[in-house]
C-alpha positions in Angstrom: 17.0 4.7 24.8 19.5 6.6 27.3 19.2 10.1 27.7 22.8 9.8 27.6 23.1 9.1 23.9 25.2 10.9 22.8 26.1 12.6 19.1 28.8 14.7 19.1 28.8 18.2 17.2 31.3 16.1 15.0 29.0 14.5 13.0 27.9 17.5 11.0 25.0 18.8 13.3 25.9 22.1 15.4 24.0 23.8 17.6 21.8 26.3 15.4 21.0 29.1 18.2 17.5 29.1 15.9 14.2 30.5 17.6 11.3 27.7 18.6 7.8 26.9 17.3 6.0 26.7 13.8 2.8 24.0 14.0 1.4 23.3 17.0 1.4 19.7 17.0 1.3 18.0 20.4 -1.2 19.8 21.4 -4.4 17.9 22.8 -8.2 18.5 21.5 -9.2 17.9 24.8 -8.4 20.0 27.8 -9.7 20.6 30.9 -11.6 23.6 31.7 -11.5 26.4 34.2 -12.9 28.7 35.6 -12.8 32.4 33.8 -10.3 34.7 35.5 -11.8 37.7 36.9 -9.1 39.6 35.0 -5.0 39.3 33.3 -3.9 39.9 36.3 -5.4 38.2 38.8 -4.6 35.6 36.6 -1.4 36.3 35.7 -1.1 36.3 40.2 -2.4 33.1 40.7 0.3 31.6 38.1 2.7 33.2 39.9 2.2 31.7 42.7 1.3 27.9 41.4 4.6 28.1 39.9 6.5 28.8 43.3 4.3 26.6 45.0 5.3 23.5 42.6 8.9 24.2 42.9 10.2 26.5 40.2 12.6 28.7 42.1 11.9 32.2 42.7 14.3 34.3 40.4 12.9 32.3 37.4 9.2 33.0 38.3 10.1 36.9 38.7 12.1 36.9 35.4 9.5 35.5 33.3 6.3 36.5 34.7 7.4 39.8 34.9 7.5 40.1 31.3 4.3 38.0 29.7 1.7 40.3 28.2 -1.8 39.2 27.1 -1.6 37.9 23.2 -5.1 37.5 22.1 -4.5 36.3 18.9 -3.8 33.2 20.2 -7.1 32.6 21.5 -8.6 32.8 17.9 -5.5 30.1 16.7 -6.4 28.0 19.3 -9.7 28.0 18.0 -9.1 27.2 14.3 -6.2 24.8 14.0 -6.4 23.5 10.4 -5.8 19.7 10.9 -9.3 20.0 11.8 -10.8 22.9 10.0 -9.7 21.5 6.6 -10.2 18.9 4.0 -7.7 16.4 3.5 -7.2 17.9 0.2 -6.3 21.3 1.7 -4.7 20.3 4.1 -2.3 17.5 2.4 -1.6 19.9 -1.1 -0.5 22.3 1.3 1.9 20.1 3.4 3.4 17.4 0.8 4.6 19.6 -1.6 7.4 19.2 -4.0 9.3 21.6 -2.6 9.0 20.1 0.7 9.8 16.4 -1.0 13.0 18.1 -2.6 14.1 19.5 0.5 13.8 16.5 2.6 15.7 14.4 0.3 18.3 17.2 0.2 17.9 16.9 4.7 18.1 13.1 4.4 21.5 12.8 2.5 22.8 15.7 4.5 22.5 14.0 8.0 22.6 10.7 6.7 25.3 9.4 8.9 23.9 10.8 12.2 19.8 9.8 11.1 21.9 5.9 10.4 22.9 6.2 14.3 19.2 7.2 15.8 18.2 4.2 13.7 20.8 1.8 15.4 19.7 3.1 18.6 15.7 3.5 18.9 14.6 1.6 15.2 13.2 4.6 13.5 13.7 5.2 10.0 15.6 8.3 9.2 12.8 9.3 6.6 10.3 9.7 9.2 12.0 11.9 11.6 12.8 14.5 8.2 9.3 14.2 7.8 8.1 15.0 10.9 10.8 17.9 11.1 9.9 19.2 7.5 5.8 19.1 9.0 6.9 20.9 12.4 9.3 23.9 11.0 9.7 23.0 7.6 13.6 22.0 8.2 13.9 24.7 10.9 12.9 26.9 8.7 10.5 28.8 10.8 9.4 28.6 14.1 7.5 31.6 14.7 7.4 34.9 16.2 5.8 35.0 19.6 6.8 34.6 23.0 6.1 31.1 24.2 5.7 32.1 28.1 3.0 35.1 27.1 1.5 32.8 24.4 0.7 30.0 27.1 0.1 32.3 29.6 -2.6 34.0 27.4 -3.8 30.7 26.9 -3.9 29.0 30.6 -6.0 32.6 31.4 -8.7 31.4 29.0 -11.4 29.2 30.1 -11.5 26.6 27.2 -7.7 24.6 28.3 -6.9 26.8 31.0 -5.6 23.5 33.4 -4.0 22.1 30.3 -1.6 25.2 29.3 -1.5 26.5 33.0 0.6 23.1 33.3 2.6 23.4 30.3 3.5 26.8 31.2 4.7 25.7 34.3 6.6 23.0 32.4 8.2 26.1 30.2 9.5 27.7 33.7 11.3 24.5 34.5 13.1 24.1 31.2 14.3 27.6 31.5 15.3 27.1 35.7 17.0 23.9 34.4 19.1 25.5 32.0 18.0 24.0 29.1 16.8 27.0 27.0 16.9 31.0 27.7 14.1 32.6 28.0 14.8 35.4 25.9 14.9 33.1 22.8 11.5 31.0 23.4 10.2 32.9 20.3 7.1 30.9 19.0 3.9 30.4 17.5 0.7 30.6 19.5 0.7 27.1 20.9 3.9 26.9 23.3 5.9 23.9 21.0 9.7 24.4 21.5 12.4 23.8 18.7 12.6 21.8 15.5 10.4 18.9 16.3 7.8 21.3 18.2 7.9 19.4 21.5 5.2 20.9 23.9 6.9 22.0 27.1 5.3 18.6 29.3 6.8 16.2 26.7 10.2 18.2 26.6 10.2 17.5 30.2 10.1 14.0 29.8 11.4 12.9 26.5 13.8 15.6 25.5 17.7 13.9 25.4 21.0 15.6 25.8 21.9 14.3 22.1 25.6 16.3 22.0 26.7 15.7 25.5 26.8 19.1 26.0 24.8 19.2 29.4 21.3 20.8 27.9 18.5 19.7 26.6 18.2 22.0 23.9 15.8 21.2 21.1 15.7 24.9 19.9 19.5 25.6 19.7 21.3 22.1 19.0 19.5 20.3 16.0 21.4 17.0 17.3 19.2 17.0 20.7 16.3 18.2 18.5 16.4 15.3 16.6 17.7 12.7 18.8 15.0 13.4 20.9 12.3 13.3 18.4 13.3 10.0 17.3 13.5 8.7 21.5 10.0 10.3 21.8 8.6 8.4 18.6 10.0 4.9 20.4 8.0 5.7 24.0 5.1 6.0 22.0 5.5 2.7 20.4 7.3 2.3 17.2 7.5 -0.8 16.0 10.9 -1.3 14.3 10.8 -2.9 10.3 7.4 -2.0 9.9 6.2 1.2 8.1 3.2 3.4 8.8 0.8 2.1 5.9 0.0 3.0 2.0 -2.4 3.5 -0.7 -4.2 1.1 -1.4 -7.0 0.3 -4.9 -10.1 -0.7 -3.5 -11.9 -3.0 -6.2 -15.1 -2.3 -7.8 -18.2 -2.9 -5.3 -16.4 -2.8 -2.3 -18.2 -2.3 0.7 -17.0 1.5 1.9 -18.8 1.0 5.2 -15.6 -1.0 6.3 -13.3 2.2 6.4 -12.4 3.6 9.5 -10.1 3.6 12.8 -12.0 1.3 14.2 -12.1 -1.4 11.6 -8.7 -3.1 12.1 -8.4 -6.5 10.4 -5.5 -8.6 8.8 -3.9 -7.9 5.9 -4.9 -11.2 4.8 -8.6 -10.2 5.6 -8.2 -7.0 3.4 -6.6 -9.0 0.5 -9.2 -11.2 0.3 -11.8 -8.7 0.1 -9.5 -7.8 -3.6 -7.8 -4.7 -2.5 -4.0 -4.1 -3.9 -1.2 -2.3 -3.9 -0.9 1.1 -6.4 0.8 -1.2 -8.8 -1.9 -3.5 -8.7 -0.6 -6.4 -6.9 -1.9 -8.4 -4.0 -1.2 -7.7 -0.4 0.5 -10.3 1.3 -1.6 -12.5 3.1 -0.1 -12.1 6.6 -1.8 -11.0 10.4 -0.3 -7.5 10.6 -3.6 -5.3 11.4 -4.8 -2.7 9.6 -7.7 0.0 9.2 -8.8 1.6 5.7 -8.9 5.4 5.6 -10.7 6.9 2.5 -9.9 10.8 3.9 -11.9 12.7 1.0 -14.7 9.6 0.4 -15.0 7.3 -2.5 -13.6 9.3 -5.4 -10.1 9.9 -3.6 -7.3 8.0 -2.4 -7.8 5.3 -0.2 -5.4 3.8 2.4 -4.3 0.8 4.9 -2.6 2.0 7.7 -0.9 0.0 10.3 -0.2 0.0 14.0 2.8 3.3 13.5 0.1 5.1 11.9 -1.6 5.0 15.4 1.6 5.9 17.4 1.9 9.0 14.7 -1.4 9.9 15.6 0.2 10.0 19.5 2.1 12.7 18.3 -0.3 15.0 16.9 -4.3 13.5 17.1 -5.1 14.0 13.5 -5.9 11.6 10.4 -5.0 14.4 7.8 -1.4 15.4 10.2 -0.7 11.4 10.5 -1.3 11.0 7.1 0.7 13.3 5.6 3.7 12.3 7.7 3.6 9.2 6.2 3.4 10.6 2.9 6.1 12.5 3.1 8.4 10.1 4.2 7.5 7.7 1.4 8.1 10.8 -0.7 11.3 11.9 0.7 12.7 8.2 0.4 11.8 8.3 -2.9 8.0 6.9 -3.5 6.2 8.4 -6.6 3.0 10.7 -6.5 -0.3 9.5 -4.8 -1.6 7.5 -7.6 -5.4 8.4 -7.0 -6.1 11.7 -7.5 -7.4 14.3 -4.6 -10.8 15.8 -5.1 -11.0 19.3 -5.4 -14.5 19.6 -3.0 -14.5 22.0 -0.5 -16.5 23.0 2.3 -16.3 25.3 5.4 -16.6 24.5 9.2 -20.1 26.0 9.2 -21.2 23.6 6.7 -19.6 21.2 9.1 -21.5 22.4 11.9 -24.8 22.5 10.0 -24.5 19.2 8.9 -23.7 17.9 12.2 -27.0 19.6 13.5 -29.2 18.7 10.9 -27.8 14.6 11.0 -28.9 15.2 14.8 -32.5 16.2 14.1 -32.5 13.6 11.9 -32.1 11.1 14.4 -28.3 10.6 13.5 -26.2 11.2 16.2 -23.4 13.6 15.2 -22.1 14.6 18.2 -22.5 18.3 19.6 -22.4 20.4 16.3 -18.6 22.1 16.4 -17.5 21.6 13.0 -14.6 19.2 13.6 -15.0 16.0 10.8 -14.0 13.7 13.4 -15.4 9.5 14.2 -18.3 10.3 15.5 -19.8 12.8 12.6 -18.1 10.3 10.2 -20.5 7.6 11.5 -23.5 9.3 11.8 -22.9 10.4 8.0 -22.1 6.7 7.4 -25.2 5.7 8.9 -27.4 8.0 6.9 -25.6 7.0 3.1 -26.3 3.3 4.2 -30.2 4.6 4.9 -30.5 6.5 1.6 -28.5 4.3 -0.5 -25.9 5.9 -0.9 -21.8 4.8 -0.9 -21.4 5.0 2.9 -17.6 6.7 2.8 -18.5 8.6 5.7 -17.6 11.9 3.8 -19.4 15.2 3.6 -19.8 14.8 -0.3 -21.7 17.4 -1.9 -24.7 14.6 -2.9 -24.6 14.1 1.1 -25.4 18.0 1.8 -28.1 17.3 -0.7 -29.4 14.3 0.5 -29.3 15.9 4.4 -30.9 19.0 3.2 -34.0 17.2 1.4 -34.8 15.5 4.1 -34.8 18.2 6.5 -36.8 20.1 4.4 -39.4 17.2 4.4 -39.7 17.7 8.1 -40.9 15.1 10.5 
């Protein structure tokens, strides 16, 4: 799509003049690590001077740098974001709630002419970007309350991502010497995301579009570019136009649970045969459009197929639970019913996580280093163990699993 797409003011969309940020969603689990810095300002320095050396011009570097402070709150955030330190259950009541449905609906028919335009020009299905803006700010309805430029500073000072939001910091400084954004309003939370759709400063770089014509890039202020560029961003990751992200699924009785995860894609004619149907207890249709099975709180919750644009929603935030919930809501908001299965109420903490993980190692299952993060790899080491001890191998931290893990552990070797 051109960057020069424009949607004038006209259509109903103004610029909002709104501060930036709520979730921090593009942000990557994997970094690259630095050095500690001997102290805030030494750091601070050697930003300073990374910045000028890469290009941004001088007055910009002094105006902004000048100001950062230390937030170390943010360290603690970046070390507990809840797409991975909750259970789908916590995680998706909190998110795809009927206020949230209501209000998208309300968002949907509001901007309906404008969202019809995206469509014609990048595929995407209005109901996906009022998701995905409902998840980020809840409609713009909050964004946050720190500075972006001291948030990411804070962070790019701390040895974990350092490299990582050193580099979107600088990213920050060229938005604001481009003239895209003030820096006086990149208010925020504690990740660095700008605007509505919570771009991180790296991808507003490179997929942000001047939606009004009005010269900026300005996801924060204009909800036209916000959008517009959200819906640009989705197609570079791959959308593929007439198909949807996936849906619940009824697994038949006996099915072999093994077969769920990511990296288990087979046809939808494969998956029919095996009995599965749709939540009104039809067939799937026998066609070769791939598909994985996710079963996100085990056996005894809801299960689902999910198609190739549930991977490209997982480019924009890596996380089952986040993708998942996207796709839920826009069902939701363009009018599909409740999940039909119903969510277990388990819960369990990311110590118990972390224990798990270490006692599946010593058990000769390999978890992955203990860090309390359900992801693949402690999925199929749990799987392995349920298929050992005959148990329904979901690949979820049930609490019969705990039990299971823990008697054998006390057994010893």
């Amino acid at each position: 799509m051109s960057t020069r797409m424009h949607v004038r003011r006209g259509l109903g969309l103004p610029a909002l003049g709104l501060p930036a940020l709520g979730l921090p969603t593009m942000v990557l689990l994997a970094g690259l690590a630095a050095p500690a810095q001997a102290d805030w300002q030494t750091c601070v320095a050697d930003l300073r001077q990374r910045a000028l050396d890469s290009g941004v011009p001088d007055n910009t570097v002094a105006s902004v740098m000048d100001t950062v402070v230390e937030l170390p709150r943010v360290i603690s955030a970046d070390r507990s974001q809840p797409e991975f330190t909750q259970t789908f259950t916590q995680y998706y009541n909190a998110r795809v709630t009927p206020e949230r449905v209501e209000k998208g609906r309300e968002m949907l028919t509001r901007h309906a002419s404008f969202l019809a335009l995206v469509q014609r020009e990048t595929g995407i299905p209005p109901q996906y970007l009022v998701a995905l803006w409902g998840l980020e700010t809840n409609y713009g309805s909050y964004f946050g309350t720190l500075s972006i430029p001291s948030a990411l500073t804070t962070l790019a000072c701390d040895s974990r991502r350092a490299d990582f939001f050193a580099n979107e910091l600088l990213a920050v400084l060229k938005i604001i010497a481009a003239g895209d954004i003030d820096a006086d309003a990149l208010i925020g939370s504690w990740a660095g995301a700008i605007g509505h759709m919570q771009f991180m400063p790296t991808t507003y770089l490179a997929h942000a579009v001047d939606g009004d014509g009005d010269g900026r890039r300005d996801l924060l202020g204009s909800l036209t570019d916000a959008l517009t560029s959200g819906a640009a961003y989705l197609e570079s990751l791959g959308w593929q136009a007439g198909y949807r992200w996936g849906r619940e699924v009824v697994l038949p009785e006996n099915f072999d649970h093994a077969q769920a995860g990511r990296s288990n894609w087979q046809s939808l004619a494969y998956w029919s045969e095996t009995g599965i149907k749709d939540t009104f207890d039809r067939p799937l249709a026998p066609i070769d459009l791939e598909a994985a099975l996710l079963l996100p709180s085990g056996h005894t919750g809801p299960a689902f197929l999910v198609y190739p644009n549930f991977k490209t929603l997982m480019k924009w935030n890596r996380s089952e639970s986040y993708a998942l919930s996207v796709g839920r809501l826009a069902d939701r908001i363009a009018g599909a019913g409740r999940l039909r299965a119903t969510l277990p109420s388990e819960r369990f903490a990311t110590a118990d996580i972390t224990r798990l993980q270490s006692n599946l190692n010593t058990l000769g299952y390999d978890a992955g280093k203990p860090d309390g993060v359900l992801g693949p790899g402690t999925r199929g080491a749990i799987r392995r163990f349920q298929q050992q001890f005959g148990l329904i191998a979901d690949g979820y931290p049930s609490t019969a699993l705990f039990t299971a893990v823990a008697e054998q552990i006390n057994r010893g070797p």
